[in-house]
MMTF fields as JSON, N, C-alpha, C and O atoms, coordinates in Angstrom:
{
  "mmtfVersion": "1.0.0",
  "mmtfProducer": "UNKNOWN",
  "numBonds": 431,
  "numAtoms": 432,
  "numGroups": 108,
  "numChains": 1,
  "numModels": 1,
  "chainsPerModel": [1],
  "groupsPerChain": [108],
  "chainIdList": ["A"],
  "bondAtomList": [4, 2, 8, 6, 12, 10, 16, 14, 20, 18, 24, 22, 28, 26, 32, 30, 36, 34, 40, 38, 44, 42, 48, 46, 52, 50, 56, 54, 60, 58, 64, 62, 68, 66, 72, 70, 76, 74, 80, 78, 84, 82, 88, 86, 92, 90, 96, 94, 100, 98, 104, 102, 108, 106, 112, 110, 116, 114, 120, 118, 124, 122, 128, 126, 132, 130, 136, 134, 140, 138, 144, 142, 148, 146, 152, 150, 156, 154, 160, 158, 164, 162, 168, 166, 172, 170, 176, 174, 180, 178, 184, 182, 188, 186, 192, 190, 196, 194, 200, 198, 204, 202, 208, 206, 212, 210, 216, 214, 220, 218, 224, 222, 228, 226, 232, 230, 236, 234, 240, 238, 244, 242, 248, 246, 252, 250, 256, 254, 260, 258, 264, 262, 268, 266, 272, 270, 276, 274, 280, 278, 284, 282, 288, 286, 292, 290, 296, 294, 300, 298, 304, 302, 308, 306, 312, 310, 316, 314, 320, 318, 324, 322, 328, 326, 332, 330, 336, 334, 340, 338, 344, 342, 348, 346, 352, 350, 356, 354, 360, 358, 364, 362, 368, 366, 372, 370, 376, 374, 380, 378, 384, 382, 388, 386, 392, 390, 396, 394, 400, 398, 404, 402, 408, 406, 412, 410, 416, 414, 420, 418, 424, 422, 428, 426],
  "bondOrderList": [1, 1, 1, 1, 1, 1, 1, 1, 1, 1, 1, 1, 1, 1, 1, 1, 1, 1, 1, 1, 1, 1, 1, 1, 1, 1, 1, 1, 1, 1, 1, 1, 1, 1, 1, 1, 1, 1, 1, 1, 1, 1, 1, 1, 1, 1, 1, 1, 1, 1, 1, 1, 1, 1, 1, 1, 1, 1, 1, 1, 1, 1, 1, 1, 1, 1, 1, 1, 1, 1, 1, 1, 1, 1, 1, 1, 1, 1, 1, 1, 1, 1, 1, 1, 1, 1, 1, 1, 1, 1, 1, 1, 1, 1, 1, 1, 1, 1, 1, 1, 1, 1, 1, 1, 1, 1, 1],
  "groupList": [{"groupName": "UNK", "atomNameList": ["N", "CA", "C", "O"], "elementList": ["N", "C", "C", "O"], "formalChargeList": [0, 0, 0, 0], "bondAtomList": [1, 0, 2, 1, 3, 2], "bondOrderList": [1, 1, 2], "singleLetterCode": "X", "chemCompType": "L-PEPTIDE LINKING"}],
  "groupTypeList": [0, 0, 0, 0, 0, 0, 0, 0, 0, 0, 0, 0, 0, 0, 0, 0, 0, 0, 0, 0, 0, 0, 0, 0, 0, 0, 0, 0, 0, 0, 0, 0, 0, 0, 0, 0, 0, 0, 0, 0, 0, 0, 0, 0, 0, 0, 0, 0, 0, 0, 0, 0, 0, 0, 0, 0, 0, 0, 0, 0, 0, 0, 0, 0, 0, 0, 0, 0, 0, 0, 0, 0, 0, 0, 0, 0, 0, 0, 0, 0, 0, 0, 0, 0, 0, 0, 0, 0, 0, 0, 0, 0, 0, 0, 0, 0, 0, 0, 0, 0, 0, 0, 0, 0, 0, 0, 0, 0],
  "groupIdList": [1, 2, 3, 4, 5, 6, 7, 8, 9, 10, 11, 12, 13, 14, 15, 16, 17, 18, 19, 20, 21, 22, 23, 24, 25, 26, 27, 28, 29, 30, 31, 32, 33, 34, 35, 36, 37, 38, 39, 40, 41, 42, 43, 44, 45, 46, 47, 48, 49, 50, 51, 52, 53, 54, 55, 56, 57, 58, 59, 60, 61, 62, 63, 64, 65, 66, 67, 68, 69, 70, 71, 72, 73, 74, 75, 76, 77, 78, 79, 80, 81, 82, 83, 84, 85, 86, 87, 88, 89, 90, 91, 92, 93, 94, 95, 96, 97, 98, 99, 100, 101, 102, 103, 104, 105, 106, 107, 108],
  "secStructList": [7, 7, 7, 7, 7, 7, 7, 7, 7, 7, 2, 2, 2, 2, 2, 6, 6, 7, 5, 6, 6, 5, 7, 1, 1, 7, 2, 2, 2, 2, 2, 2, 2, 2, 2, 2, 2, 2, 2, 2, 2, 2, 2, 2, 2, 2, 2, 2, 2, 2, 2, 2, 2, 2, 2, 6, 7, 7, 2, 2, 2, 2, 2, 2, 2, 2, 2, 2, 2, 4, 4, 4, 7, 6, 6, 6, 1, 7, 2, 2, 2, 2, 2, 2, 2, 2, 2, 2, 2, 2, 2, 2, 2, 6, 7, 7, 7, 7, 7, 7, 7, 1, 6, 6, 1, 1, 7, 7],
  "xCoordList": [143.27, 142.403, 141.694, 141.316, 141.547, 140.917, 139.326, 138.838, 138.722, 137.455, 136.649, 136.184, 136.137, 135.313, 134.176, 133.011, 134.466, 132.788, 132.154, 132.903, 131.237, 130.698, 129.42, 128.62, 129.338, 127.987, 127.311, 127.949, 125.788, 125.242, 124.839, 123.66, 125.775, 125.347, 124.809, 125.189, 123.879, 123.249, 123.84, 124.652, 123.586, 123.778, 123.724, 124.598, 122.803, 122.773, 123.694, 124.142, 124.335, 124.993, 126.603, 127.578, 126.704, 127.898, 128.217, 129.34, 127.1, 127.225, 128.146, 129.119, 127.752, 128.27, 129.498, 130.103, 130.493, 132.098, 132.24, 132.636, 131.894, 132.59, 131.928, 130.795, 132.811, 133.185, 132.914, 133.672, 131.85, 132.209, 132.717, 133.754, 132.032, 131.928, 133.117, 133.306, 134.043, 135.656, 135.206, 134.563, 135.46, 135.526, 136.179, 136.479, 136.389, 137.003, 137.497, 138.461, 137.064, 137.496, 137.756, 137.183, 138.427, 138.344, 137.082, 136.243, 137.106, 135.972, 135.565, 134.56, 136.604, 136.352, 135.766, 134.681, 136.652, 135.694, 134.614, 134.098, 134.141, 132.68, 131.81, 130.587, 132.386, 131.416, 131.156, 130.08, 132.242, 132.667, 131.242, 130.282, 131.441, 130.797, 129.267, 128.304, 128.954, 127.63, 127.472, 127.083, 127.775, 126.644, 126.656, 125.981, 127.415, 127.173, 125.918, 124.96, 125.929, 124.635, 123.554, 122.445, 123.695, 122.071, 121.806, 120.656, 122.832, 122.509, 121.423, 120.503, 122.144, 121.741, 120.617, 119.97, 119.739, 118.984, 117.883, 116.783, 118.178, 117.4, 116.978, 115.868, 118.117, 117.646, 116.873, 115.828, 117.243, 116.382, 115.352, 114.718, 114.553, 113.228, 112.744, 111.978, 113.29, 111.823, 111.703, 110.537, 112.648, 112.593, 111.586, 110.618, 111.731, 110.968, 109.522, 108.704, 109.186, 107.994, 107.436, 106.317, 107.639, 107.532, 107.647, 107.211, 108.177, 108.388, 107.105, 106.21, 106.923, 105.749, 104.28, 103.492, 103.99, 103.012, 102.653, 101.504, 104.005, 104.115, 103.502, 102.509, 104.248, 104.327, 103.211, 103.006, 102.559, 101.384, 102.001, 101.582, 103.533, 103.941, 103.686, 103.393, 103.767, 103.706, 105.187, 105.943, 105.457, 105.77, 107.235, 108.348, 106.904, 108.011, 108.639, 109.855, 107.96, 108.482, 109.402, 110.192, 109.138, 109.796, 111.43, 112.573, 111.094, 112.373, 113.041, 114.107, 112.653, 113.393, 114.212, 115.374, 113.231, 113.967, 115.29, 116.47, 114.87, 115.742, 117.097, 118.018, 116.966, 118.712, 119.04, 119.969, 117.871, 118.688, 119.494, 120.4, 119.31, 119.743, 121.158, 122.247, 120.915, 122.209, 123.463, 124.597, 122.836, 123.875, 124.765, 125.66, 123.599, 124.694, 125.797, 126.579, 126.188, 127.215, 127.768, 127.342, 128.72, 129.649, 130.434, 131.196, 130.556, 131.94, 131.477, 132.14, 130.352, 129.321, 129.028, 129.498, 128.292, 127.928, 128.722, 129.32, 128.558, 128.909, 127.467, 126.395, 127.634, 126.617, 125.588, 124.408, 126.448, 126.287, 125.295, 124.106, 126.283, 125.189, 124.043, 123.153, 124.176, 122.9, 121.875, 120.794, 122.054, 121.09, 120.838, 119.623, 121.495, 121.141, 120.418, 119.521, 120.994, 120.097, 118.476, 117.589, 118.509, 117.17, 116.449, 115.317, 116.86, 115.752, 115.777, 114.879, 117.13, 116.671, 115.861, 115.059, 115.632, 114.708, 113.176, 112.42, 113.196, 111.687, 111.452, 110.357, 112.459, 112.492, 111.673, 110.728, 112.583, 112.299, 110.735, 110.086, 110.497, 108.821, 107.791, 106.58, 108.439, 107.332, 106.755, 105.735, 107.4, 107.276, 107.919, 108.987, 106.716, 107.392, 108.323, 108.55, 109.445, 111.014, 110.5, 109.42, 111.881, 111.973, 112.117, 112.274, 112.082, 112.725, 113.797, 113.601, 114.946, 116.136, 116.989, 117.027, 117.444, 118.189, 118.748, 119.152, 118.917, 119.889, 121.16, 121.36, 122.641, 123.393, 124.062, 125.251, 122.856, 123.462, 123.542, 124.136, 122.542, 122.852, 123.687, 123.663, 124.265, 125.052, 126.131, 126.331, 127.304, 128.831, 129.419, 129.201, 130.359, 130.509, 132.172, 132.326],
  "yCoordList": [53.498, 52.568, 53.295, 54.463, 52.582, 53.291, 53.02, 51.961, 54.135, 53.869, 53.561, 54.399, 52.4, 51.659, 52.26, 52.253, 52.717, 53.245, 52.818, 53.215, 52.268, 51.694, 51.577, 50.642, 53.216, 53.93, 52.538, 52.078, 52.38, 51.549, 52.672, 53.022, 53.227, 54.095, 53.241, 52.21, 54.153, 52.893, 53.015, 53.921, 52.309, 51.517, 52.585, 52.511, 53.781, 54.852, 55.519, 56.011, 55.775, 56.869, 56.086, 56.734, 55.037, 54.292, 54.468, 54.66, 54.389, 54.307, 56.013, 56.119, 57.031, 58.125, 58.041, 58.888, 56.942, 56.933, 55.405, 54.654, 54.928, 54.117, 53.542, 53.721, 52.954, 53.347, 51.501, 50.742, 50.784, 49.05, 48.663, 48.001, 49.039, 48.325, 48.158, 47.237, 49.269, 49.409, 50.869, 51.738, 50.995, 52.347, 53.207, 52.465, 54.134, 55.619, 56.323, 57.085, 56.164, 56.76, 56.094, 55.018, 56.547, 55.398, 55.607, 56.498, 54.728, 54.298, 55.537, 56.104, 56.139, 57.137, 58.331, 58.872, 58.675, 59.773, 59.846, 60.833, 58.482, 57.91, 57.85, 57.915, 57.727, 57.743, 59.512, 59.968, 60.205, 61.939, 62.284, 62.914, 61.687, 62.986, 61.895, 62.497, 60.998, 60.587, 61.545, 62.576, 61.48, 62.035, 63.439, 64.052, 64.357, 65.947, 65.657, 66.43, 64.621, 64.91, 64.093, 64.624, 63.126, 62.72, 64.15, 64.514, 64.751, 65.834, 67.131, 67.889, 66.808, 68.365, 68.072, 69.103, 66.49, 66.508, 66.358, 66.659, 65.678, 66.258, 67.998, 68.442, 68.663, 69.98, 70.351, 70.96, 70.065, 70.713, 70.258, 71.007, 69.338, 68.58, 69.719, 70.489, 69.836, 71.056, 72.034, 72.138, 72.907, 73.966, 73.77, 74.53, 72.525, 72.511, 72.19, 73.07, 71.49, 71.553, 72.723, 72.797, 73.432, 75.068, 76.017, 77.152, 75.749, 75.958, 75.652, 76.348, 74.842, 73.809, 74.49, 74.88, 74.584, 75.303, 76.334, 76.665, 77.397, 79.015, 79.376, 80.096, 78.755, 78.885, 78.692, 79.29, 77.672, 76.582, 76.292, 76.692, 75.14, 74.762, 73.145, 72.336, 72.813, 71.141, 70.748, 71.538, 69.569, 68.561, 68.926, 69.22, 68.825, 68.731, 70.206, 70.287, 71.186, 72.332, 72.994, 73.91, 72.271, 73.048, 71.93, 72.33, 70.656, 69.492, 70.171, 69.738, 70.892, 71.056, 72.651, 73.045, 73.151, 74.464, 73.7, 74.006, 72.801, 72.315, 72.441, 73.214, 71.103, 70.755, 72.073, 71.874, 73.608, 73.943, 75.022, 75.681, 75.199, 76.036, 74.811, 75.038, 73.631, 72.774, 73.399, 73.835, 73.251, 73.377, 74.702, 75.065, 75.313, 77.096, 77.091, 78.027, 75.702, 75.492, 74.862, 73.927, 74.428, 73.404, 73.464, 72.498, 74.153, 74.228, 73.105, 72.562, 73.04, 72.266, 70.966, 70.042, 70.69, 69.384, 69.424, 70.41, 68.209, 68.281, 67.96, 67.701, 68.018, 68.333, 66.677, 66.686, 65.403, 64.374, 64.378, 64.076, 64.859, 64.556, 65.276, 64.908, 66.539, 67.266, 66.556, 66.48, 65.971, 64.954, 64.08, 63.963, 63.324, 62.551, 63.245, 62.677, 64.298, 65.285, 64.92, 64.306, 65.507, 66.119, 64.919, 65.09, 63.625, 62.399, 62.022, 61.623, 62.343, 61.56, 62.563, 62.025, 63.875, 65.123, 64.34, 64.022, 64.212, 63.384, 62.186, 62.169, 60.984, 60.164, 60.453, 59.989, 61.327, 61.525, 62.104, 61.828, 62.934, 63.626, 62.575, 62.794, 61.289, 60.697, 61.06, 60.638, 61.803, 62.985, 61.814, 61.205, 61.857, 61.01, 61.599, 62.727, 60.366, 61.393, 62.161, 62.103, 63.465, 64.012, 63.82, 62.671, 64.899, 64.545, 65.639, 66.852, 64.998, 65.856, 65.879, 64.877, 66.893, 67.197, 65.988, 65.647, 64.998, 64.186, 64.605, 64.129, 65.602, 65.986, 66.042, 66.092, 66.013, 66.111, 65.063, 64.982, 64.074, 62.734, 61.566, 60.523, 61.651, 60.513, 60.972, 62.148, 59.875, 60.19, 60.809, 60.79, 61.505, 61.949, 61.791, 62.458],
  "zCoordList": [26.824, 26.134, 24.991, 25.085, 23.977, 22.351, 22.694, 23.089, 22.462, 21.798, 21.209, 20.437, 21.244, 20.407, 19.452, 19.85, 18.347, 18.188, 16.772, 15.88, 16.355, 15.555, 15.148, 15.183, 14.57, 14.361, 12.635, 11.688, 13.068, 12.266, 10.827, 10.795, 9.669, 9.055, 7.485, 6.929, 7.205, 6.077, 4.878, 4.69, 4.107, 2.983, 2.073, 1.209, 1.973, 1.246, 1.295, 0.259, 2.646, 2.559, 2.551, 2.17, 2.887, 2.061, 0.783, 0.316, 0.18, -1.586, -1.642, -2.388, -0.91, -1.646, -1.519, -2.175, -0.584, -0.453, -0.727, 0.165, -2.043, -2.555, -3.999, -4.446, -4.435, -5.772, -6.226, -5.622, -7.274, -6.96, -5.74, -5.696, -4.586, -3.296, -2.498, -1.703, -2.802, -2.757, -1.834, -2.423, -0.867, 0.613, -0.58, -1.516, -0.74, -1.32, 0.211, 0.14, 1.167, 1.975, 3.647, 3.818, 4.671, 5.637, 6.502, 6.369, 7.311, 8.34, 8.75, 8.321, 9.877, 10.597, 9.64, 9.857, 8.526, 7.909, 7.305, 6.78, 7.387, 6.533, 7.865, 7.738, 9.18, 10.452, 10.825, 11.21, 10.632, 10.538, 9.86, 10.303, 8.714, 7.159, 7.518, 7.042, 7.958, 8.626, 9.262, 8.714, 10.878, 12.003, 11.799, 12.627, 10.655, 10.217, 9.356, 9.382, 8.651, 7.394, 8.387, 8.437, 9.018, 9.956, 11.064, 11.313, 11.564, 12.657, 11.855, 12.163, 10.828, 10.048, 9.415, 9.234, 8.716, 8.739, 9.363, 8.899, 10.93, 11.977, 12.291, 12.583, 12.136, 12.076, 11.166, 11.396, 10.122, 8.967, 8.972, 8.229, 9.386, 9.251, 9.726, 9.147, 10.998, 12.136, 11.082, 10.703, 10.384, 9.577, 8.52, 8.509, 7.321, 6.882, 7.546, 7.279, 8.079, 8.697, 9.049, 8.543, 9.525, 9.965, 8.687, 8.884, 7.358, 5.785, 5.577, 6.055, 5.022, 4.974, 5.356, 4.495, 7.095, 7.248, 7.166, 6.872, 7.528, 7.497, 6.119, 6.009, 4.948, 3.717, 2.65, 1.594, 3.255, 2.87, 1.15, 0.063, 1.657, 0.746, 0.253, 1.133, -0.76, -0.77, -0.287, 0.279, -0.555, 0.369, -0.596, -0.161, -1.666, -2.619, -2.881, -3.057, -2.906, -2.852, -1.756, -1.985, -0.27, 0.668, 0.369, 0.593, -0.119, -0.505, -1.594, -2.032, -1.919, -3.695, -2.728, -2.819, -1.998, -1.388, -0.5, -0.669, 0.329, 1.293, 0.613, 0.876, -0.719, -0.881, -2.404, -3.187, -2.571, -3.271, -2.114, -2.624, -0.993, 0.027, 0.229, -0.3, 1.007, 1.312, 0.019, 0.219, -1.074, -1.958, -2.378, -3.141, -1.001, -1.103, -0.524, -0.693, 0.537, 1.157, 0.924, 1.603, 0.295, -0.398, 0.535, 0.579, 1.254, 2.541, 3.77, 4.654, 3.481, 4.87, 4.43, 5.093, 3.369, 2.832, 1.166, 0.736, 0.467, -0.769, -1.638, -1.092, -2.751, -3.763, -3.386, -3.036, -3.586, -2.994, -1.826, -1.724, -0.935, 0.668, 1.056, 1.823, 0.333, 0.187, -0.417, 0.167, -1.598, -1.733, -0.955, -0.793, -0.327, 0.468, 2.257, 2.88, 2.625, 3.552, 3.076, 3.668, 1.891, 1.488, 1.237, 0.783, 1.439, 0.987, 2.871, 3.613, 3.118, 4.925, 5.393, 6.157, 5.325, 5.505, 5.629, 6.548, 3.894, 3.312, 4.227, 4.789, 4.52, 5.083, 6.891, 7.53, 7.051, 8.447, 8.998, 10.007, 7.958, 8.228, 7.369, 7.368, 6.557, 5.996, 4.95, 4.404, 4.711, 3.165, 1.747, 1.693, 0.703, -0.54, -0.575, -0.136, -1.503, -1.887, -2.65, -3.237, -2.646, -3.581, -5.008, -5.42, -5.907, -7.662, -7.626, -7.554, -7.688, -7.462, -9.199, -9.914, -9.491, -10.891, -10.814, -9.702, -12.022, -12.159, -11.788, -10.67, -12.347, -12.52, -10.803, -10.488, -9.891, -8.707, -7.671, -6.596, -8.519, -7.773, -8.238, -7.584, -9.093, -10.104, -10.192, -10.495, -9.87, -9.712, -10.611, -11.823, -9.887, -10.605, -11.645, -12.669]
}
């Protein structure tokens, strides 16, 4: 019997795999390349938070550190989802968004 699975992933992170409302990629690897970028920004929250106080950084400085570190790994996330990490990061601690370089959030 197949496994049913039908993760509720949002609307944001849809946009980064598709193109005029047309999938670029299939289901499963759009449910895949989800629960790596929600897992990892669960991790990273605690870090920055612990950034944050250790550091006695603002809100936006330990965000601007977050996705310029994500982006040391291109093997792990893409330039894309790192942005999107670093706003569910903000999202998740309640932190205003970030101001992220244009060049790394707009299709490319």
């Amino acid at each position: 019997m197949y496994e049913i699975r039908q993760l509720d992933i949002p609307a944001s992170f849809m946009e980064l795999y598709s193109r005029n409302g047309r999938a670029l990629e299939s289901r499963e690897f759009v449910e895949t390349r989800f629960e790596t970028c929600d897992e990892l920004a669960h991790g990273v929250s605690e870090f920055c938070m612990t950034l944050a106080f250790k550091d006695d950084l603002s809100e936006e400085a330990v965000l601007q550190r977050c996705h310029a570190g994500l982006l040391q790994t291109p093997d792990t996330v893409s330039p894309k989802e790192a942005a999107w990490v670093t706003h569910r990061v903000a999202e998740l601690l309640q932190w205003d968004q970030p101001t992220l370089p244009p060049h790394v959030t707009e299709e490319a």
